[in-house]
TITORBA-403322 format. One record per residue (C-alpha): chain; residue number from 1; x, y, z; residue in three letters. Coordinates in steps of 0.05 Angstrom, whole numbers. Layout:
// TITORBA-403322
+---+-----+--------+--------+--------+-----+
! c !   k !     c1 !     c2 !     c3 !   r !
+---+-----+--------+--------+--------+-----+
! A ! NUM !      X !      Y !      Z ! ALA !
...
+---+-----+--------+--------+--------+-----+
//
This chain:
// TITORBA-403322
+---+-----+--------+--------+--------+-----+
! c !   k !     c1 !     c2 !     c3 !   r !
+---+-----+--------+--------+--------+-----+
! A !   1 !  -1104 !     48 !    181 ! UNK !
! A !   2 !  -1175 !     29 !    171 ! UNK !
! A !   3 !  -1185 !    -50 !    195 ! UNK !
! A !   4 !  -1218 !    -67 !    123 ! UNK !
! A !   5 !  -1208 !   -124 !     77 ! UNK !
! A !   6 !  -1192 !   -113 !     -2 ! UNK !
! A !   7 !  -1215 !   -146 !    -46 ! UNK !
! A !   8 !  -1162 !   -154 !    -96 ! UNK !
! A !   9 !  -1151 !   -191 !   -170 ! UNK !
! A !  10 !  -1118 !   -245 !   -122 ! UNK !
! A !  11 !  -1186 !   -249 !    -85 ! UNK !
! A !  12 !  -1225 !   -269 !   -147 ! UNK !
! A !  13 !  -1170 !   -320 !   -168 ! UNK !
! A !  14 !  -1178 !   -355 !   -106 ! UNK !
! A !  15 !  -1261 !   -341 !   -114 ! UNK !
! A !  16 !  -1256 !   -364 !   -190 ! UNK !
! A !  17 !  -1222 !   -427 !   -163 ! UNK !
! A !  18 !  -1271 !   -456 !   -108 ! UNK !
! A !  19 !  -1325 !   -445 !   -172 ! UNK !
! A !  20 !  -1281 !   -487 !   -212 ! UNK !
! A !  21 !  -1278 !   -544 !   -140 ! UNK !
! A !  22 !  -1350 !   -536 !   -129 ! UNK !
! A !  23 !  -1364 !   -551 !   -199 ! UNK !
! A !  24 !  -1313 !   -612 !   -202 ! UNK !
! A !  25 !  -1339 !   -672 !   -238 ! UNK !
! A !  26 !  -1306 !   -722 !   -206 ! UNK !
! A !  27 !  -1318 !   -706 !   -130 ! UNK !
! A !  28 !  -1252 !   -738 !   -100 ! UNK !
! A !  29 !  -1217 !   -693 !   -138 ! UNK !
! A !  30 !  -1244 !   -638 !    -85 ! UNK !
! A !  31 !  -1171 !   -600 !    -66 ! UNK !
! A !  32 !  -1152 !   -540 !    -91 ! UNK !
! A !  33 !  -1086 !   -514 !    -85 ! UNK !
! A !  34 !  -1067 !   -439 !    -70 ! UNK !
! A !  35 !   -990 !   -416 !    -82 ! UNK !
! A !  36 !   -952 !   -364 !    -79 ! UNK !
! A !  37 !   -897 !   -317 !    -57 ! UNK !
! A !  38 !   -887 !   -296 !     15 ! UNK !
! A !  39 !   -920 !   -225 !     14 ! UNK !
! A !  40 !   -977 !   -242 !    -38 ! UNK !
! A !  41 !  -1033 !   -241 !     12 ! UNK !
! A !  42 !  -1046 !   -307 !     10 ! UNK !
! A !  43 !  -1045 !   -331 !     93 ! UNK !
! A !  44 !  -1089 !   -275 !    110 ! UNK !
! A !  45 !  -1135 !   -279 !     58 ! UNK !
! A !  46 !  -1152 !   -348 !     60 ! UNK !
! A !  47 !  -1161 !   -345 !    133 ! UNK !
! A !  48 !  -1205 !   -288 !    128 ! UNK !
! A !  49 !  -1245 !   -324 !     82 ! UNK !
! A !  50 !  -1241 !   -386 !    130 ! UNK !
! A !  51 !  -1276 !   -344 !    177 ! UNK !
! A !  52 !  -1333 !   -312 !    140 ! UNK !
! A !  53 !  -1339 !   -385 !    111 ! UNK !
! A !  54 !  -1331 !   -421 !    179 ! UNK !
! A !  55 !  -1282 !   -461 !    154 ! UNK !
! A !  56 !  -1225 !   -501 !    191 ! UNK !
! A !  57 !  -1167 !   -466 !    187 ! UNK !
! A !  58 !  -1106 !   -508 !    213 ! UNK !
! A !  59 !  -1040 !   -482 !    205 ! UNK !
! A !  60 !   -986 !   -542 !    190 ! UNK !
! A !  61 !   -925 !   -536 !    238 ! UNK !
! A !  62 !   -858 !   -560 !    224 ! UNK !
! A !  63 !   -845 !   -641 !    219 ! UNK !
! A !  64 !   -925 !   -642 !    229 ! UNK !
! A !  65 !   -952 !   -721 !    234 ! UNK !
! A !  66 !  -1009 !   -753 !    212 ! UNK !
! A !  67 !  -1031 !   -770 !    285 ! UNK !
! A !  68 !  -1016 !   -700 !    303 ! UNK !
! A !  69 !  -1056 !   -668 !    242 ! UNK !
! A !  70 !  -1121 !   -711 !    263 ! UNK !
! A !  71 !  -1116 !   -689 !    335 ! UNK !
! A !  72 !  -1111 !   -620 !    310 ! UNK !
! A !  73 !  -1177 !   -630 !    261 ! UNK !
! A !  74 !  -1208 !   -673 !    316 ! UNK !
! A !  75 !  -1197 !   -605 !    365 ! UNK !
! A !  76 !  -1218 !   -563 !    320 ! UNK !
! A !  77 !  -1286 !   -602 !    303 ! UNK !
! A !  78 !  -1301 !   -606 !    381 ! UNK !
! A !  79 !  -1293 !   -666 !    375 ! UNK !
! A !  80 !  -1258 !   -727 !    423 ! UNK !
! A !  81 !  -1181 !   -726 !    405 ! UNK !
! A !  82 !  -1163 !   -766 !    452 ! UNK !
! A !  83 !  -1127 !   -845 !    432 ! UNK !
! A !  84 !  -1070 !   -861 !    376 ! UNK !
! A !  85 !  -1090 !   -846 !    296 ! UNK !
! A !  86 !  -1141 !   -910 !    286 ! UNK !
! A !  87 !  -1183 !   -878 !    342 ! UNK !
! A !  88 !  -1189 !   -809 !    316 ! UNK !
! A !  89 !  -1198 !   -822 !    252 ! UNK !
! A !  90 !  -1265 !   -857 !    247 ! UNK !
! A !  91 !  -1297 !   -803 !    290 ! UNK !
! A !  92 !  -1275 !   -739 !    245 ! UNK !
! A !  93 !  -1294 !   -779 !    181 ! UNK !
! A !  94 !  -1352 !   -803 !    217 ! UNK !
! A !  95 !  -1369 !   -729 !    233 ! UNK !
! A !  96 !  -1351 !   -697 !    161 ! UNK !
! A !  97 !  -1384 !   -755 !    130 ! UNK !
! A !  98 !  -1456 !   -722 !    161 ! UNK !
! A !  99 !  -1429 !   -644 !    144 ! UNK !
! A ! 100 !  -1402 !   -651 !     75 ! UNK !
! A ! 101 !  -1404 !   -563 !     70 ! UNK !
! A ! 102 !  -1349 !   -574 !    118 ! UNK !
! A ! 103 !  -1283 !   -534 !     93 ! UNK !
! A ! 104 !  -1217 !   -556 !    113 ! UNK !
! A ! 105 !  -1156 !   -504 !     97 ! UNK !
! A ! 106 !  -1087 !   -530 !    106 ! UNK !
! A ! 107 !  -1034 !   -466 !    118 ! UNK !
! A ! 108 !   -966 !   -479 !    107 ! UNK !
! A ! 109 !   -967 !   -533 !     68 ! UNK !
! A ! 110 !   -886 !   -543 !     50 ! UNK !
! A ! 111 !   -883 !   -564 !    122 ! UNK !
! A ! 112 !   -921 !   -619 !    107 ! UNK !
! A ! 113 !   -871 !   -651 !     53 ! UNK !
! A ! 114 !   -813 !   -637 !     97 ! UNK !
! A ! 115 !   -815 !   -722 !    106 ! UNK !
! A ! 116 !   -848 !   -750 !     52 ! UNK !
! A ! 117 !   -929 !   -733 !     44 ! UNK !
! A ! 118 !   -958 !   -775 !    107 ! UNK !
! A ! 119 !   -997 !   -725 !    131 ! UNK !
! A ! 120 !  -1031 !   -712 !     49 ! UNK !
! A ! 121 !  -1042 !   -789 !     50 ! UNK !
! A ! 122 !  -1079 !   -779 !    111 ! UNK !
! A ! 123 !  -1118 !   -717 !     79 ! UNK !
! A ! 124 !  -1127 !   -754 !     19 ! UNK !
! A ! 125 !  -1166 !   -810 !     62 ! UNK !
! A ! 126 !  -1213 !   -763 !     82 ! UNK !
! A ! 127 !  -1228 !   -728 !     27 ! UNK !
! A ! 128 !  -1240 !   -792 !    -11 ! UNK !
! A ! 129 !  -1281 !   -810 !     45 ! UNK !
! A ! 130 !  -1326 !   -753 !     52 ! UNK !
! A ! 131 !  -1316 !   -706 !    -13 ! UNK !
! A ! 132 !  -1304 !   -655 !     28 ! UNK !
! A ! 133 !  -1266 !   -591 !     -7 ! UNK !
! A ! 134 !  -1198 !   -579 !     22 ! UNK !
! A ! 135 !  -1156 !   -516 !     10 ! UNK !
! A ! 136 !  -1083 !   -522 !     15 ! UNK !
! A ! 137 !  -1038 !   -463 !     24 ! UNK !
! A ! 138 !   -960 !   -464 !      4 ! UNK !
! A ! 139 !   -903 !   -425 !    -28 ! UNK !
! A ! 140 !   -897 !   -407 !    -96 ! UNK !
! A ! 141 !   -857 !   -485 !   -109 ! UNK !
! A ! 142 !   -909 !   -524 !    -81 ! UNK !
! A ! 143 !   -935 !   -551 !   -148 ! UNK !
! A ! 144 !   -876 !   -576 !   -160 ! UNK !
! A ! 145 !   -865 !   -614 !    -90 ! UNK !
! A ! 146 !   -933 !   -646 !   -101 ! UNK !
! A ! 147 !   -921 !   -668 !   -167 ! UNK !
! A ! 148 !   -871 !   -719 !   -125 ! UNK !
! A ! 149 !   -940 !   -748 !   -103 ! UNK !
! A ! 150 !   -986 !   -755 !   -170 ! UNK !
! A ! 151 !  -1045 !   -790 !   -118 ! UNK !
! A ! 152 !  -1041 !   -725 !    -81 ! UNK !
! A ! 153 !  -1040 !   -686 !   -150 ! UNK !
! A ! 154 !  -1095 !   -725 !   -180 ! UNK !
! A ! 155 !  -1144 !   -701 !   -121 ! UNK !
! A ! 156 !  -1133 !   -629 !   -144 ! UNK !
! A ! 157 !  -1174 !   -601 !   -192 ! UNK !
! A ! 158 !  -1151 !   -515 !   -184 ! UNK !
! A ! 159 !  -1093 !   -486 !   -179 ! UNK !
! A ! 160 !  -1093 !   -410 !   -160 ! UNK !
! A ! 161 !  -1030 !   -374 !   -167 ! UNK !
! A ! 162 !  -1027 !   -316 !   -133 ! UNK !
! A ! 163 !   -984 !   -254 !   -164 ! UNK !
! A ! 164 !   -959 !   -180 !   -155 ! UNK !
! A ! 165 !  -1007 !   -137 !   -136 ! UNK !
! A ! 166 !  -1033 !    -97 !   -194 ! UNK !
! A ! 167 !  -1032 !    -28 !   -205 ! UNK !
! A ! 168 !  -1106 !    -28 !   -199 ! UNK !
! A ! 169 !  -1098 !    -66 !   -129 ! UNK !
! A ! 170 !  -1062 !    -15 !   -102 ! UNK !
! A ! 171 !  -1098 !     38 !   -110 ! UNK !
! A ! 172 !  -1151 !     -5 !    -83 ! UNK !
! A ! 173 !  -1119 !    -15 !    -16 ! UNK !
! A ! 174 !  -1097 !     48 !     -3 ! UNK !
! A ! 175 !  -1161 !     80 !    -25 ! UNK !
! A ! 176 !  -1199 !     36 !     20 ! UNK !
! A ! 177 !  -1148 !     26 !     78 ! UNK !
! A ! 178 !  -1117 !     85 !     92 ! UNK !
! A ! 179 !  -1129 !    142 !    138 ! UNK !
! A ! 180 !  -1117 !    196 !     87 ! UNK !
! A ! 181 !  -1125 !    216 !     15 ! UNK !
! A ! 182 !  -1057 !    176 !    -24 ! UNK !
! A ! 183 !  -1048 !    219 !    -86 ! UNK !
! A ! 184 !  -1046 !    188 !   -150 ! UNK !
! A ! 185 !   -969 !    201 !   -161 ! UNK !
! A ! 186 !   -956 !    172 !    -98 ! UNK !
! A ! 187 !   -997 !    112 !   -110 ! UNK !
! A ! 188 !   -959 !     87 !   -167 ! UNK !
! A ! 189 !   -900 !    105 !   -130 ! UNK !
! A ! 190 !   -911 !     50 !    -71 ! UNK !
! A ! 191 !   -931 !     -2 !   -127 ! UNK !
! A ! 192 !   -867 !     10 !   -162 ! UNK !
! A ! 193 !   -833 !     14 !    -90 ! UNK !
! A ! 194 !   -867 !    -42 !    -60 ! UNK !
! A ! 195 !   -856 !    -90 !   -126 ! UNK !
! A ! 196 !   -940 !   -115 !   -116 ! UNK !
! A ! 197 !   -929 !   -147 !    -59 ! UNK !
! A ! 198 !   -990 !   -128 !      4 ! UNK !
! A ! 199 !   -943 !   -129 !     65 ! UNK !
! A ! 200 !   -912 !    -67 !     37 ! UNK !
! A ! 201 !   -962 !    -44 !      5 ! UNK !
! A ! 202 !   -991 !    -40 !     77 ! UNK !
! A ! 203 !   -923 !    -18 !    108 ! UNK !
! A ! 204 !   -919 !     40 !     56 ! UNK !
! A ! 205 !   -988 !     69 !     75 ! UNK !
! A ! 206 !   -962 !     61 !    147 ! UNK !
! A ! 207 !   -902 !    104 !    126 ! UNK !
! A ! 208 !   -950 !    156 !     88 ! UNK !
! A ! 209 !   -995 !    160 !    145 ! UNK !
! A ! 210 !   -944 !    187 !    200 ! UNK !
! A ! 211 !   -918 !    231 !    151 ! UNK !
! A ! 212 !   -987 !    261 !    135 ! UNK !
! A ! 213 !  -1001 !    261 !    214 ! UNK !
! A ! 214 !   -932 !    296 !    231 ! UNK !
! A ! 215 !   -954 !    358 !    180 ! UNK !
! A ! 216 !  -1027 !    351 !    196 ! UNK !
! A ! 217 !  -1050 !    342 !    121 ! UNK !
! A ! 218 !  -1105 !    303 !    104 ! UNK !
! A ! 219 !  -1079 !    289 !     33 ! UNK !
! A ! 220 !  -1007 !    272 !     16 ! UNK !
! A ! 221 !   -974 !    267 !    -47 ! UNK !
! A ! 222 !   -907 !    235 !    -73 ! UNK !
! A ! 223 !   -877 !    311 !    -62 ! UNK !
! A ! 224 !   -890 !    311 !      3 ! UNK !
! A ! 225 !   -850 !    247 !     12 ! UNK !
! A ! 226 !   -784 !    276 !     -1 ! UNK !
! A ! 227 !   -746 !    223 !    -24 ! UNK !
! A ! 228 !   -765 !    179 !     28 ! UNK !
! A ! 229 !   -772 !     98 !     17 ! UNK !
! A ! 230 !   -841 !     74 !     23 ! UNK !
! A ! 231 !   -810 !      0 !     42 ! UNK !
! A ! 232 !   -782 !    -27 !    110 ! UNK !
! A ! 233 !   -742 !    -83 !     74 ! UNK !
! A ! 234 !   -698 !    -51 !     27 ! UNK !
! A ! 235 !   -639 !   -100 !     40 ! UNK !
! A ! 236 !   -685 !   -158 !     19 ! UNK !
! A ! 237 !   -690 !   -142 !    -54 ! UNK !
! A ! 238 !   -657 !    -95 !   -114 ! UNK !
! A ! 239 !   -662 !    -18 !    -96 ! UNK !
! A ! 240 !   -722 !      8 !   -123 ! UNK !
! A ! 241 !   -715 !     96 !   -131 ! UNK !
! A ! 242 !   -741 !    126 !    -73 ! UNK !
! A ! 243 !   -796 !    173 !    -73 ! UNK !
! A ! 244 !   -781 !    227 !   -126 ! UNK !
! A ! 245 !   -803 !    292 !    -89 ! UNK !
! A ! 246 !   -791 !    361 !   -113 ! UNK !
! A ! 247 !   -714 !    379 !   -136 ! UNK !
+---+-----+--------+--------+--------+-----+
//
């Protein structure tokens, strides 16, 4: 499988979204909020865009603190996170405060309202103090736990859902991604298979790959599937029929 990255409709949501934060009027209001279903893309497309961006990417583990999430920025900013929360946090405000194009994306972000929203508060501080943008990352309920936390939910000005991938996506990633030529019957067969979402998208091309590498073809069509599944996790979810082949 070819190492590239698609650009899918969910790519320019989350692009039409950091127009819509860049263009804020009021500039506390400078998070944006990114949600979704597991399997939508999301995690690895914001971090690849982290890194073409050289943004900081921080990944929020479980029971996270605010103490713990300002070494972690502090770290990440090469800067000295050494000390108890009062001492860290003038020098990474300090620091954004002179490089206001600084991105922070928060990954994970349910694990941060496991106890309350300490560790928002915290980001909330330095956002107001800086106007930095901040991206944060959760599951498709997240809205909903930070409506709990309206001075949280008043710093947000997008939301970007991200959904199924489309048709059009698909074809997309496994015209640009795979190894072989994907016929077009066998391209709508993985998006009806893989129900639009990319990790199976990916697995499925995986699938088609060996397939078209055990009979040495350098095309492959939904016939030459057999009435194989194109998924790995068929117990997860409702059946979805199997590659038709030829009766």
């Amino acid at each position: 499988m070819k190492p590239v990255f698609v650009k899918t409709s969910n790519y320019e949501r989350f692009n039409n979204g950091m127009r819509v934060v860049e263009g804020r009027g009021a500039m506390e209001a400078s998070m944006m909020l990114v949600m979704g279903r597991p399997g939508y893309g999301k995690s690895e497309m914001v971090e690849r865009w982290s890194i073409q961006n050289a943004a900081i990417h921080l990944r929020a583990p479980v029971n996270w603190t605010p103490t713990a999430f300002m070494k972690a920025l502090a770290e990440e900013l090469r800067l000295d996170s050494s000390g108890f929360y009062k001492d860290i946090r003038p020098r990474v405000t300090g620091y954004l405060g002179r490089h206001q194009d600084t991105v922070i994306v928060i990954d994970e972000l349910d694990n941060c309202m496991d106890a309350g929203a300490a560790v928002l508060e915290a980001v909330r501080d330095i956002t107001d103090l800086t106007e930095i943008i901040v991206i944060l990352v959760g599951m498709e309920h997240a809205q909903s736990k930070l409506s709990r936390y309206p001075q949280i939910m008043r710093r947000i000005s997008s939301v970007v859902h991200f959904q199924p991938a489309t048709l059009e996506d698909v074809r997309a990633i496994c015209t640009q991604k795979a190894e072989v030529e994907i016929s077009e019957d066998l391209i709508r067969e993985i998006h009806t298979q893989s129900r639009g979402l990319v990790s199976e998208i990916v697995n499925a091309i995986r699938i088609v790959e060996r397939q078209a590498a055990l009979n040495e073809q350098k095309k492959i069509t939904l016939a030459d599937m057999k009435n194989r599944d194109l998924i790995l996790n068929t117990w997860q979810a409702a059946r979805t029929r199997p590659a038709a082949g030829v009766k």
